[in-house]
N, C-alpha and C positions, 0 to 999 in steps of 0.2 A: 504494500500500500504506500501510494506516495504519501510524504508529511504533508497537511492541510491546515489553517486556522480557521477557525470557526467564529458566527455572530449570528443575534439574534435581535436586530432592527426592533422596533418598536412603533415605525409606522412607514409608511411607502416611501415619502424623501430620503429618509434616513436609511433605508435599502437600496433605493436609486444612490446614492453619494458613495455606498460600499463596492457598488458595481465596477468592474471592469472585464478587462481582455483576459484575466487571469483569473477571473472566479463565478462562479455559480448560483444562481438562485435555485435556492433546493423548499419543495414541499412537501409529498409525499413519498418522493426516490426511488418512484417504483420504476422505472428506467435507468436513473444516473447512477444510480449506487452499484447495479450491475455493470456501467460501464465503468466503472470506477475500479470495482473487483476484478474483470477482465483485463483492464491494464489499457483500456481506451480512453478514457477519459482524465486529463490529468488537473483538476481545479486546486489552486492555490491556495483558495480561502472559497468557503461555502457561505452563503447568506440564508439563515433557516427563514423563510416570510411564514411559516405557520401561525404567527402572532399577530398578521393583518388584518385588517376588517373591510374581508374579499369574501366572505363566507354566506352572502344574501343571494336567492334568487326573489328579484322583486319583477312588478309589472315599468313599465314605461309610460311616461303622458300620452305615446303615440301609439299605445297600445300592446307593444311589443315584452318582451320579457329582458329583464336584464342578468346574466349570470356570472356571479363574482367569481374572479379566477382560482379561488381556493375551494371551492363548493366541491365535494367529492364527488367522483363517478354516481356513486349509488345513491347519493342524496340526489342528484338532478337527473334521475333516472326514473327515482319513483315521485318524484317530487306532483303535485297536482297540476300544477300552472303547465309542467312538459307533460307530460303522462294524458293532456284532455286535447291543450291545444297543437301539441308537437311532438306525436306518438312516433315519429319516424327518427326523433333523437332518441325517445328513448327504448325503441327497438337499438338500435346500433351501438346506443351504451352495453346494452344486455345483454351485446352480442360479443361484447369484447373482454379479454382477458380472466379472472376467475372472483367471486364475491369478495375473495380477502382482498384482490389487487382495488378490485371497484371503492372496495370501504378506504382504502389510504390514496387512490392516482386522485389528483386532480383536473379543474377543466384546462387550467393553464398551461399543466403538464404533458396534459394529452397532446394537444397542439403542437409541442416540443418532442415527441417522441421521436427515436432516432431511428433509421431502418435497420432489421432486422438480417440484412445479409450475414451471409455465411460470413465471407471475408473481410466484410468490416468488423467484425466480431473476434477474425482469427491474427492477431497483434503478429502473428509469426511471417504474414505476405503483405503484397502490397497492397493499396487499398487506393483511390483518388481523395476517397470522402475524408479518413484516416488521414492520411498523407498526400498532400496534393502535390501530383507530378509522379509519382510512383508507379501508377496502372491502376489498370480493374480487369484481373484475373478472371472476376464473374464473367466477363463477356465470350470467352472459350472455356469455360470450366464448365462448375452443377450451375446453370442457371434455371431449375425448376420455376422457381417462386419469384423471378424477377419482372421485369419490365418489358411491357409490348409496348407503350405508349409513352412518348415525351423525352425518351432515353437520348443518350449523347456518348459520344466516343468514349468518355470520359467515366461516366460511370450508368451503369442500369439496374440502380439500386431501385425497390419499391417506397413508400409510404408503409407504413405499420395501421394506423389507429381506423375503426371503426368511427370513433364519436366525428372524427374531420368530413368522412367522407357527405355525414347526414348534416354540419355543417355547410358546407358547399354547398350540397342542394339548397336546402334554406335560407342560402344569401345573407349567413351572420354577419357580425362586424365585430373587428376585434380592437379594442380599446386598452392602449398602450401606453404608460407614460415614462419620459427619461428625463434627464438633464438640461435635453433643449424643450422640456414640457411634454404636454398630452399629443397626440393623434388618434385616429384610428385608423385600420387597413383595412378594406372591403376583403371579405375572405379569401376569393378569388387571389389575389395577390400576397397575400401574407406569405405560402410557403412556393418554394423556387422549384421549375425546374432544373438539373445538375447543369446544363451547356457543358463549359469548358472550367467551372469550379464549386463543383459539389458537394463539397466540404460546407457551403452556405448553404442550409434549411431555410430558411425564411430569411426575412426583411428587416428583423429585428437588432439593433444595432447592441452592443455588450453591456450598456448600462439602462439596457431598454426592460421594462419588467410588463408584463401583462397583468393588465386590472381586473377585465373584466369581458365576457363574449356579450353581444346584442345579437336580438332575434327581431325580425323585422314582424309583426303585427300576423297573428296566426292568418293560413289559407285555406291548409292541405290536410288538416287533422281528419277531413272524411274518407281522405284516397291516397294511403299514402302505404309506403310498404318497405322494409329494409331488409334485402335480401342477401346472405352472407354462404359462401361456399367454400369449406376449407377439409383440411384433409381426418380431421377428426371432429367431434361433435360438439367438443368445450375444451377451453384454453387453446386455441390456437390462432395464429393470423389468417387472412383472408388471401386463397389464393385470386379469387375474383369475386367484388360484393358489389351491391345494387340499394342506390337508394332512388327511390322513386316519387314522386310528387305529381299529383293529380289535381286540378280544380275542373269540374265537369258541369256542363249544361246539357240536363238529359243522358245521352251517348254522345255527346260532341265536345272536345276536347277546349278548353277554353284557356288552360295554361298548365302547364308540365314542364318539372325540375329533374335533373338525370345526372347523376355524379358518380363514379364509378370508383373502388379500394382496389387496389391490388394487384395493380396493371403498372401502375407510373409513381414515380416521384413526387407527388401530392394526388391530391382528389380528381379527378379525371372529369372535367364537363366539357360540353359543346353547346354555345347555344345557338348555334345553326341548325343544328337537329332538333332540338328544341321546339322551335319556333318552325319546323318544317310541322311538327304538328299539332300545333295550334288551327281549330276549324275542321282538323280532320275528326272523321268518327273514331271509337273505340273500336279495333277490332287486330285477331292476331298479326292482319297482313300489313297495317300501317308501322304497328312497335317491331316486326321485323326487319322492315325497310329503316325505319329510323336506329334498331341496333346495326344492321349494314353499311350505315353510312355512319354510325360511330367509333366502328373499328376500322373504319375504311386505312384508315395509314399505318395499321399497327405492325409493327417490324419483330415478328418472333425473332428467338433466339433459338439455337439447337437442343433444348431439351423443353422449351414451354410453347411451344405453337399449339399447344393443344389448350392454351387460354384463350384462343379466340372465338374459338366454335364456344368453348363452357362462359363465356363473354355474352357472347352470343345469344345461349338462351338463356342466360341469367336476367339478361334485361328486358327482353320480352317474359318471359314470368313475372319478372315485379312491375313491369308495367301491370300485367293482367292482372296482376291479385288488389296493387293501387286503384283498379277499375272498381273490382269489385268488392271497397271497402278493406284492403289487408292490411290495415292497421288493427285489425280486431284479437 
């Protein structure tokens, strides 16, 4: 274990001022502490924020919800406010990692999770993400679990987390504050694809600490579905997940959100597909065409082309079941 100093801030300035290039905002450590152990991650000094007042899910003037970056998995899973109005978060909470992890990860943390490659994992090769300029061995090695979509020479690591992927769809906003003050990142942009340095997850600059996720005013809590496909039943990541969003007039499509785990480097959307069916009716033969034209560029590797077909009908199934109420 590398030597560490430790702190325990007492409110967000005072954790924004501890930050830097050399240390860590830690909450529940259900990620960092294993990269820690593994010999991946070297922080200098830790900032514990467990002692902020992050811990609210309240409503918004504008109607929307707002969710403190320390609220736990399991608390904003079953929480009433997600559970009536944003069942498709809390399918994809439920669908990730195991009840003890849910009771300690946070929503901040989620967001931060790091991918789960082989090789980044294995401190003994090269890695881009790891060590930038070194290679990514993934790309002629096991690449079962990697990347069809969004990948780069560089590296074709995936995305980890269920809870992002049911963000995207829902168009959250993530609420930031640092040194030079507040922002927010529309979700869409908060985390990177790899290009040429992958080693950078997100947007977020080193004294930059997350507050808080916004949900923009419920739509989809009638037709909504989160559909997750992995190679065993519980505790595992997704080798290809669906989250789906529905608002419907009749049989006739009036607006539809489609974000996809497990394929790329963040949440996987298109809203050219999107908005192809908008106006169209519900039926198998349009959510086929619109998964066809959402894997249209996807670039297997030599051991996972076989996520494109399980791609494929993952998304027309959660469209179907978002048709017919699969929030239930």
């Amino acid at each position: 274990m590398t030597p560490f100093s430790y702190s325990k801030p007492a409110d967000v300035a005072q954790a924004i001022n501890l930050a830097g290039p050399a240390s860590r905002f830690i909450a529940g450590g259900t990620n960092l502490l294993d990269l820690m152990k593994e010999n991946i991650a070297h922080p200098e000094h830790l900032i514990d924020i467990t002692g902020l007042p992050l811990k609210d899910v309240r409503e918004t003037p504008e109607g929307g919800v707002m969710i403190g970056a320390l609220v736990s998995n399991a608390d904003l899973a079953w929480h009433p406010l997600i559970e009536i109005r944003y069942p498709l978060l809390s399918q994809a909470v439920l669908a990730g990692a195991s009840p003890q992890l849910r009771n300690m990860a946070s929503t901040g943390g989620n967001l931060l999770q790091r991918t789960r490659c082989y090789y980044f994992y294995d401190s003994t090769v090269p890695c881009n993400k790891r060590e930038p300029g070194s290679g990514c061995p993934a790309k002629q090695g096991l690449n079962r679990i990697h990347a069809i979509l969004g990948a780069s020479d560089d590296c074709v690591a995936t995305h980890p987390s269920d809870m992002c992927v049911a963000l995207a769809a829902l168009e959250a906003v993530v609420h930031v504050e640092g040194r030079a003050g507040k922002r927010t990142l529309e979700f869409a942009d908060f985390h990177r694809l790899p290009a040429d340095s992958p080693e950078r997850d997100n947007q977020l600059a080193d004294d930059e600490l997350i507050t808080a996720v916004e949900l923009p005013p419920a739509r989809f809590e009638q037709h909504s579905h989160y559909l997750k496909i992995r190679d065993r039943a519980s505790y595992a990541f997704a080798l290809v997940s669906v989250a789906a969003a529905l608002e419907l007039d009749g049989d006739v499509i009036r607006d539809v959100r489609l974000a996809l785990g497990g394929v790329a480097h963040k949440p996987w959307r298109d809203k050219v597909v999107e908005r192809s069916l908008i106006g169209q009716p519900v039926s198998r033969e349009n959510f086929v065409a619109a998964a066809d034209a959402m894997l249209r560029d996807a670039q297997p590797l030599e051991h996972n082309a076989f996520k494109i077909k399980l791609a494929r009908r993952a998304i027309v199934r959660a469209l179907s079941d978002a048709a017919v109420g699969g929030n239930a």
